[in-house]
N, C-alpha and C positions, 0 to 999 in steps of 0.2 A: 504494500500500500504506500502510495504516497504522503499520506498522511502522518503525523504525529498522533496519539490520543488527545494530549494536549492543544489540539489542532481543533475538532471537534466535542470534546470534552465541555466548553462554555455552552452546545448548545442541548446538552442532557439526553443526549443519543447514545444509542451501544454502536460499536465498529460495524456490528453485524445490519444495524438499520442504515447507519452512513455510504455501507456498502452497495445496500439493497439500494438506495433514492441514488446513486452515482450509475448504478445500472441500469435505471429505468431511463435517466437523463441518457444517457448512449444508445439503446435500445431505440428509445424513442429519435434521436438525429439521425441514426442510419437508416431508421426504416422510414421515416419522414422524407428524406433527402433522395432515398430511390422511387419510392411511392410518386415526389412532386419533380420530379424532374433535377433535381441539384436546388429549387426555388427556397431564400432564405429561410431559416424557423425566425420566430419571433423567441425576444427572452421573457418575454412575457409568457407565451404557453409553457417556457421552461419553469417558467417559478413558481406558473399553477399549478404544475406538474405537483411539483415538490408541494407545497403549501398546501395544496388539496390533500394529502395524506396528514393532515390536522398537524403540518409543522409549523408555527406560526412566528418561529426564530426569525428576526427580522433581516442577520447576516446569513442564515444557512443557504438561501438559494445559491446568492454569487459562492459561496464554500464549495456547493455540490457541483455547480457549473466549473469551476476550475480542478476540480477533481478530476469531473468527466474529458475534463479538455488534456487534461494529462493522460487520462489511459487513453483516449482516441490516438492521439502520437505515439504511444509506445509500443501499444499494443496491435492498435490499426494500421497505424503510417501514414492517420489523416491530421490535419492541423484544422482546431476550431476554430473558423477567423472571426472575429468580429466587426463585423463592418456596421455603421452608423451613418446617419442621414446628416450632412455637413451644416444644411442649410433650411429656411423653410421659404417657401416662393413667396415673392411679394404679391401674389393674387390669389394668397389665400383670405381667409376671414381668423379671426381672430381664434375661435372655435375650432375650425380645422387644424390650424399653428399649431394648436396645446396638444392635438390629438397627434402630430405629426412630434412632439418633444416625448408622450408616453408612451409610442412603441415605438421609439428609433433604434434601437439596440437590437441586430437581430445577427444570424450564424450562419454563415455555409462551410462544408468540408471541402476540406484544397489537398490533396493527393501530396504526400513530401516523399512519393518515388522518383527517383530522378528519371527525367525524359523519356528516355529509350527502354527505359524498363517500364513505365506505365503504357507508353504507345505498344509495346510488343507483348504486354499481360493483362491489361487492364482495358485499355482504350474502345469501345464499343465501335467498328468502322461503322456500322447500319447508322449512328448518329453522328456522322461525322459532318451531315449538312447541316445538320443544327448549328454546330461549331461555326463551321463557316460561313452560317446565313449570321450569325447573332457579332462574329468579327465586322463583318460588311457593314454592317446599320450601326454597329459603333463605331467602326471607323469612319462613316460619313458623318455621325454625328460630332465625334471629335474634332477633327477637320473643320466644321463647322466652328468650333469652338464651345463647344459641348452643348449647345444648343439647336434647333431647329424646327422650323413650321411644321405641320404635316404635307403640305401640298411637297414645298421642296425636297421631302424626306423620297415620297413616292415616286417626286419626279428623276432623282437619282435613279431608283431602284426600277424604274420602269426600263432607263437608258440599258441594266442589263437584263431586262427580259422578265421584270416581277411589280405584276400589276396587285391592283389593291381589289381588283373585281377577279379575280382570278379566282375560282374556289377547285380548280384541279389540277395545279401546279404539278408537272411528271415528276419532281423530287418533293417540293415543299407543303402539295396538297394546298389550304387554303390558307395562300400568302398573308392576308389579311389576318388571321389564327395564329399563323407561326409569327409574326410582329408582335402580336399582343404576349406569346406564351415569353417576348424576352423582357417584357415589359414583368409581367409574372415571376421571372427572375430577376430583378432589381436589378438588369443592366441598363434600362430605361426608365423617365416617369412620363407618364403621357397625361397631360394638363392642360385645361381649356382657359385660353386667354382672353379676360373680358377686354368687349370694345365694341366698337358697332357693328362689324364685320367678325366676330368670337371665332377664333378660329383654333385647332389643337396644337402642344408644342410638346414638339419629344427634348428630353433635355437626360443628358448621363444621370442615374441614381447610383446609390451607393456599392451595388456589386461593379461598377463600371468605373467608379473613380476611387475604387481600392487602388491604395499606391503601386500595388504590383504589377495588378493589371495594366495600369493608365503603363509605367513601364514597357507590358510585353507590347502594347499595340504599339507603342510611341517605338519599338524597335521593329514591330512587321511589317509597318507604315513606312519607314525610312529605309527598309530594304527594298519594299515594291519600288517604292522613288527610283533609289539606284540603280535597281537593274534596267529600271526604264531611262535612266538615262544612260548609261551603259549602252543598252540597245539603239538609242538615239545616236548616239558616236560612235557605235560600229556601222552604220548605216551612214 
């Protein structure tokens, strides 16, 4: 165990319950995160998780959530990230703000196989459009500057070939569906901007402006570049 007694001791638990609530907390993010597609958990269902078994310790959740985030790395080879909502839109209401401060805290599992041993044991190829439909719309939305209308969003994505009326796309099935399901994975927020013309705006959320990610794109982006300029000077 990673744990001391003295670690959970202040919150009048036996080893054997701290064990039991650190497994339900795992249990429940791995089957949650294949169930939803990789889609964040909130740390809110995690704490109701815990609290609902009448623990009403006000420090034990974050105790058991860093528990569980310890055996997920040692034992899985997954790292629990925590990503967080940086910001709130200025076209929210005041109402929605507060709602957007009490569940900003949420979790996805990030694989610490390195590369070529997840692409060659892990890697699912049948989902591999997803991957590369979900790189595309971020990286136009980057590019953009992390934001963007929806008309200009589709009008990119039309130029290769993926319409927003489309509902039998030969890989993506209904174009429109797989946009939302990455919106569903916090790599987008999709947000209606008041005005007289209301129009929607995809803008990066929190799984998209994780530092590592912004990172991997900010190096897939600058490779596309170069080989296209490459290709421009051998020609």
């Amino acid at each position: 165990m990673s744990g001391s007694g003295e670690d959970f001791s202040q919150f009048g638990i036996s080893a054997e319950e701290k064990d039991k609530l650190v497994a339900e907390v795992i249990r429940y993010v791995l089957f949650k995160t294949e169930q939803n597609s990789g889609c964040p958990i909130k740390r809110e269902e995690l704490t109701q998780l815990i609290t609902g078994r009448n623990y009403r310790q006000r420090n034990l959740p974050a105790f058991v959530i860093n528990e569980a985030k310890s055996k997920l790395s040692s034992i899985f080879g997954f790292e629990m990230r925590e990503l967080q909502r940086s910001r709130s839109s200025s076209t929210q209401n005041p109402r929605s703000s507060q709602q957007v401060g009490a569940d900003a805290k949420s979790y996805v599992l990030i694989s610490q196989l390195p590369a070529d041993v997840y692409k060659s044991c892990v890697e699912d190829e049948k989902k591999s459009h997803v991957t590369a439909l979900t790189f595309v719309v971020t990286g136009i939305v980057h590019l953009a500057g992390g934001k963007i209308n929806e008309e200009n969003l589709w009008h990119q994505l039309r130029r290769l070939g993926l319409s927003e009326t489309d509902e039998s796309h030969p890989v993506h099935g209904n174009v429109k569906l797989a946009l939302d399901a990455i919106v569903q994975q916090r790599y987008l927020h999709k947000e209606k901007v008041n005005g007289p013309e209301g129009f929607w705006v995809r803008e990066m959320s929190e799984n998209g402006l994780d530092e590592s990610r912004e990172e991997e794109l900010d190096d897939y982006l600058s490779l596309i570049v170069n080989k296209g300029i490459a290709s421009v000077d051998a020609n």
